[in-house]
C-alpha positions, 0 to 999 in steps of 0.5 A: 594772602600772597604776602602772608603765604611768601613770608611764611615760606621764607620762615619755612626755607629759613628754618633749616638755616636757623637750625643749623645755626643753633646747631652751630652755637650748640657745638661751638658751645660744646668746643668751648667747654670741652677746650677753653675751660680746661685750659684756663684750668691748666693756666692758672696751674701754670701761674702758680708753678711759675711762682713756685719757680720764682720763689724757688729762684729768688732762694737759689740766687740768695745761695749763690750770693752765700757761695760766692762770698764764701768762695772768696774767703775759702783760703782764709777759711782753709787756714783756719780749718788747719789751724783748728786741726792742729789745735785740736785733732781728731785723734788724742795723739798722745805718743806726739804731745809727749814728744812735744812737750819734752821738748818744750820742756828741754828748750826751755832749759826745764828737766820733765820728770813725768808727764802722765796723760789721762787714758780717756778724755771726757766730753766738753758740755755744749762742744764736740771736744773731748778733755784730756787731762795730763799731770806734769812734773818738771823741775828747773829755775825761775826763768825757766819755769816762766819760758816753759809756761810762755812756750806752752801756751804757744804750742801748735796743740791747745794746751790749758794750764789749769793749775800748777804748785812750787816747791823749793826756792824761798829766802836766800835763793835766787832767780837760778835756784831749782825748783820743783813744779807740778802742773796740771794741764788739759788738751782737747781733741775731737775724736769721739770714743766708741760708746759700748 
């Protein structure tokens, strides 16, 4: 009896205890949830920022590898962009081309008669160029004629024969002969008209 009475009341002094055991577990239970739980939730937010960076990373060094080569090749690239420029401005610059092409024409040993540009250019389908038209009558000899075509195709500004017609010259003439030519040449420019 007496061992039956001491082992319950060993039970009895232990209830307590066990009670605040599972009131123990109970709150370390509740510490878990409310703490671990959300954190696991915030660290797998956290892995996929951290590949979102990594992506974004790896996009930004394929940049800065464009960048670097093209900051080696920027003073060629400036000196293509200028001579882009001059073969085709952003203005028609007419007043300048005149001026141009007479003396292209008095160099060559060519008399220009007329030069008459067109006053609106009209746009280059699948460019940003914009054509103008310029009719061009000079007279001059045989040789000069070949040395002013030579010199227009090497002007700073993109000049296109697109067609040209003699007259004069013919049997018992020579290389000295004056001759009457009539070209019709295009330029180009990138200035864009206002649209009404």
């Amino acid at each position: 009896m007496s061992e039956t009475s001491s082992s319950t009341a060993a039970v009895v002094k232990s209830r307590p205890v066990l009670i605040a055991l599972g009131v123990g577990l109970v709150v370390l239970l509740i510490w878990l949830l409310a703490f671990f739980l959300p954190q696991g939730k915030d660290l797998s937010k956290y892995h996929a920022q951290q590949q979102q960076l990594q992506t974004q990373q790896s996009q930004l060094e394929v940049q800065l590898a464009q960048l670097r080569a093209t900051s080696k090749a920027t003073p060629r690239l400036l000196a293509l962009q200028a001579q882009y420029t001059n073969l085709v401005p952003p203005t028609a610059d007419i007043y300048n081309y005149i001026n141009l092409m007479s003396s292209t024409a008095a160099a060559s040993g060519m008399h220009l008669v007329s030069i008459t540009p067109s006053s609106t250019g009209t746009p280059v389908p699948g460019t940003s160029l914009q054509a103008i038209p310029v009719s061009l009558v000079t007279t001059g000899s045989y040789d000069s004629t070949l040395g002013f075509i030579k010199a227009v195709y090497a002007l700073p500004r993109l000049t296109v024969v697109n067609s040209m017609s003699l007259t004069g010259g013919g049997p018992g003439t020579n290389r000295s002969t004056s001759l009457n030519e009539s070209f019709s040449l295009t330029i180009y420019t990138t200035f864009k008209p206002a649209t009404p």
